[in-house]
N, C-alpha and C positions, 0 to 999 in steps of 0.2 A: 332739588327744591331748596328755596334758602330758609336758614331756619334762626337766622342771627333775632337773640333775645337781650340785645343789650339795653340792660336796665336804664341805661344814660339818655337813652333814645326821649326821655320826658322826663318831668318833674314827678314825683309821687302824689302829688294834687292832680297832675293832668291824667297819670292813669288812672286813679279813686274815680274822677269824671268818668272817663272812658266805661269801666264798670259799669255806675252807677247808669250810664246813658241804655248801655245794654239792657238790665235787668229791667227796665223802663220799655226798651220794644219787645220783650220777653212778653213782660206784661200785657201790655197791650194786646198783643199778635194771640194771648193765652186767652182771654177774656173773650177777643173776637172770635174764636172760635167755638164759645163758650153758647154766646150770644145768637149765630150763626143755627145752631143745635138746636136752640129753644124758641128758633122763627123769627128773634127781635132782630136780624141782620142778614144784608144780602148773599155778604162774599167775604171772603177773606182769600188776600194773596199773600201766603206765610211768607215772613222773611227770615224763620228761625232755621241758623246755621251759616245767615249771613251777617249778622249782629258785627261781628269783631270786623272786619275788613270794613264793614257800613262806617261804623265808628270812628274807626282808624283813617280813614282816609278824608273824613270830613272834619277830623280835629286837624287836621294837618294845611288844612288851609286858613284864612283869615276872614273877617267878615266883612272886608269890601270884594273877597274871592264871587264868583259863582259858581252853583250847586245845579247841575244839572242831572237829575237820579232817574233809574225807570225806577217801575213801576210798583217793585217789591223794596222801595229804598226807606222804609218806616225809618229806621237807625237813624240811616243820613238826614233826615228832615229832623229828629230829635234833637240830635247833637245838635245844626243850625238855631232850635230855641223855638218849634213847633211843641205846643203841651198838649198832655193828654187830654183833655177838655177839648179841644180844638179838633183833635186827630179823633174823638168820637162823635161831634157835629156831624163830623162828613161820615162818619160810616153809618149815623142813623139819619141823613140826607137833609140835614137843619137847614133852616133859613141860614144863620148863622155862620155856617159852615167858611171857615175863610179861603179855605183851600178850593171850592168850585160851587159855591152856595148852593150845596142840594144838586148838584146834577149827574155827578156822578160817581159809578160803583167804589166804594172806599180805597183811593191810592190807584185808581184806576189814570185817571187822566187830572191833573191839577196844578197847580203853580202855588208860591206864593212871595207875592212883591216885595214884600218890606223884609221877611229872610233871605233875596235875592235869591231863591229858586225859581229856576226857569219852568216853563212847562212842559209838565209829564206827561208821556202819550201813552197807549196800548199797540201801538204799530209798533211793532218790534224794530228799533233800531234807527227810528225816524228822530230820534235827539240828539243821533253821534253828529250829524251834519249840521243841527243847529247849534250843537257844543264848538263846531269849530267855526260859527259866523260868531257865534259871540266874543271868543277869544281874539277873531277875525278885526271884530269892531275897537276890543281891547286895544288889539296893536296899531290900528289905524288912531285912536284917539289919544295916542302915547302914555295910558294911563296900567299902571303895576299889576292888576287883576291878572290874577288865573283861574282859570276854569275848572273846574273836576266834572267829569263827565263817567259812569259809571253804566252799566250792561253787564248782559249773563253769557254764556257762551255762543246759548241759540242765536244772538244778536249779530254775534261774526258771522255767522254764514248768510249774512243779509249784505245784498250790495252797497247798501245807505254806511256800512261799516266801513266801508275800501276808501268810498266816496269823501266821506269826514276825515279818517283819518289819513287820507293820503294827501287830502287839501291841508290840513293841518302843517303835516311834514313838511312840505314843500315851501310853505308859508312861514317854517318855523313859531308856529303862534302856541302861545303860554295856557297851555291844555294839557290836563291829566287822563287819560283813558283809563280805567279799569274795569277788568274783565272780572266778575265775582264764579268765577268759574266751577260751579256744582256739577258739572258731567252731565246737566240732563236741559234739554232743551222742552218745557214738559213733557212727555214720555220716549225722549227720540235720546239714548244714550250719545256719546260725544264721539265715542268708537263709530257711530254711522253718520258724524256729521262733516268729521272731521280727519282727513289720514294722521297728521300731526296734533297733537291733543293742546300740545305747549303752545299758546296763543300769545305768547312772548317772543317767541319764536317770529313773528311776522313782522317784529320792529324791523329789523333787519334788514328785508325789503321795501321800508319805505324811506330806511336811514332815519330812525328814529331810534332814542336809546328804548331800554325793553327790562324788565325785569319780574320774574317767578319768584312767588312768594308764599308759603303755607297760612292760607285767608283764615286761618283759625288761633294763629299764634300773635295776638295782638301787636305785642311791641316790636316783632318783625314787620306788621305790614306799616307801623305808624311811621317806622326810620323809613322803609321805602319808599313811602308815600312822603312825607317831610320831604327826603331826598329831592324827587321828582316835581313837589311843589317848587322847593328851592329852586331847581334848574330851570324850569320853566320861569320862572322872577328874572333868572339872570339872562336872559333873549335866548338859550338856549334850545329852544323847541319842547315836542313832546314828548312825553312817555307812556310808553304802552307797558301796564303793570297787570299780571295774569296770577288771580289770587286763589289757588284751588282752596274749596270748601266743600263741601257736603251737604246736601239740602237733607234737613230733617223730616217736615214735613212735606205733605202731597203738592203738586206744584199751585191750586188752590183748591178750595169747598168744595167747590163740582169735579175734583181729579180723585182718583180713585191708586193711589203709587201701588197698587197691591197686585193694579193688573199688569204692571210690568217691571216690578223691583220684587224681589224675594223679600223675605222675614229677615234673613241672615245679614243682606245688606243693611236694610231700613234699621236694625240692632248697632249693625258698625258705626254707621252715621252717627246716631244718638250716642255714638261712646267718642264721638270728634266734637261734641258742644264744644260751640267756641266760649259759652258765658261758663260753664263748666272750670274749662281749661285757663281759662284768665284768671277766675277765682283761685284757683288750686295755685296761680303762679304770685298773684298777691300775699296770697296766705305762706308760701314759701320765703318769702321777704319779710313776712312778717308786718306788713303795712294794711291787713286789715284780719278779722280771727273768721274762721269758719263758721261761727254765732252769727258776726257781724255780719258777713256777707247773708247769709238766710235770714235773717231781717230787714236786712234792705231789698231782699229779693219780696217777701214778704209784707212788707211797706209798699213796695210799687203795684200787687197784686192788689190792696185793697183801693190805692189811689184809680188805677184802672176800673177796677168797678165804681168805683162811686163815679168817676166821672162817664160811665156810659147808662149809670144810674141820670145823673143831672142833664147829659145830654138828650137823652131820651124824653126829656119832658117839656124841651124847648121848642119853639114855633116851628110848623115844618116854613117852606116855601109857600107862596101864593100863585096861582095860576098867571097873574097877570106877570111875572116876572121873567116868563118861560123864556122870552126872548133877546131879554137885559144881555146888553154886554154883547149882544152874539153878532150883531151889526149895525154899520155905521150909519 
């Protein structure tokens, strides 16, 4: 697994961002579950343990790129310039809501236009294919854009994965593939999904470059990812990036990890926090103080409640609207 931490990989302003983007869906992802507990909310699909690879990989493209996330991608919709305000519209189902005005279960199924994300489904795997018409369309209309396209591991063993990223290949089109690779497809470990676990591993048969990367050690995935952005700009094709991480929490609200992860595991996990381990690498640089990070961690907890404070008191939807948008 590669584990290269070079400092060079960014500026000290873009990692501080990096951070700070985290400790913000930390936030968030805390509050919702908070929320959730106390009946004011449907669901929550945790993304804590995918924070650092979210991050990483959507600093590393540009903002005429597109973002194409499932459905656990909180991080990567942050970083793009999604705010908390916005991101609790839609978990308490606002009129407002910009990401799918009230219709559905929070991060569930969404877009949004104007941060050039594409939209997010709940079929597992049904946006690797349209991550590579878009990139598709990119090449056809001669124009710089790459793609990131992002999934969990349960996603590869969907045919819709073969289908995208072998069209891709073959097409050579300016798409990033990453695997956020937690081991657990919700309750189906990777060991019964998979004979090969290395999902990097299958660049290789489509002749596409491939690269494994520890999804928890920030400025390793941001070089990799940078990397593969860069290649993809240069007509070089895709890359398939397999970012092992550790899911902290249950796979959402209604899972229960207890009936099929031990005490022992779900303890290890919690000791691989990526916001954790970034912090602690900051602080060893000396470019922010352990105070400092706990009050910024701190600052984005109260931000997230007040804004699902003010969301919550905003217009729902109107019945007349049920059908807006849905056809022509």
């Amino acid at each position: 697994m590669a584990t290269t931490t070079r400092a060079d990989a960014a500026t000290k302003g873009q990692y501080l961002d990096l951070h700070r983007w985290m400790c913000m869906a930390k936030a968030l992802d805390d509050r919702m579950h908070i929320l959730v507990k106390q009946g004011r909310a449907p669901f929550v699909g945790s993304s804590r343990g995918h924070e650092g690879i979210q991050v990483a990989s959507t600093a590393a493209i540009g903002p005429d790129d597109w973002l194409v996330p499932h459905y656990r991608g909180l991080a990567n919709a942050i970083v793009r310039g999604l705010t908390m305000r916005e991101w609790m519209l839609a978990v308490f189902a606002k009129a407002g809501d910009p990401l799918s005005a009230g219709r559905n279960i929070p991060g569930g199924s969404y877009s949004y236009r104007r941060l050039k994300i594409a939209p997010v489904s709940q079929v597992v795997a049904s946006w690797i294919p349209k991550a590579a018409g878009i990139a598709y369309a990119a090449k056809l209309k001669g124009e710089s854009s790459v793609t990131l396209c992002t999934f969990g591991d349960g996603a590869t063993s969907q045919g819709e994965f073969h289908e995208g990223v072998n069209f891709a290949a073959v097409h050579r089109l300016p798409v990033v593939f990453v695997c956020e690779n937690n081991s657990y497809a919700i309750s189906v470990p990777i060991r019964l999904q998979m004979a090969n676990p290395d999902v990097a591993d299958r660049a290789a048969g489509y002749g596409i470059a491939g690269a494994t990367v520890d999804g928890t050690d920030v400025p390793a995935c941001f070089e990799a990812c940078r990397d593969a952005v860069d290649r993809a700009r240069r007509g070089e094709g895709p890359t398939l990036i397999d970012a092992k991480i550790w899911r902290i929490n249950s796979h959402t609200s209604e899972d229960n990890q207890l009936k099929y992860r031990t005490r022992e595991e779900m303890e290890e996990a919690a000791r691989h926090d990526p916001i954790a381990r970034f912090a602690g690498w900051l602080i060893e640089r000396r470019w922010i103080t352990s105070e400092a990070a706990a009050d910024l961690q701190a600052g984005c907890d109260r931000e997230a409640s007040e804004a699902a404070d003010w969301a919550e008191q905003q217009p729902d939807p109107v019945p007349e609207d049920a059908l807006k948008n849905l056809f022509a």
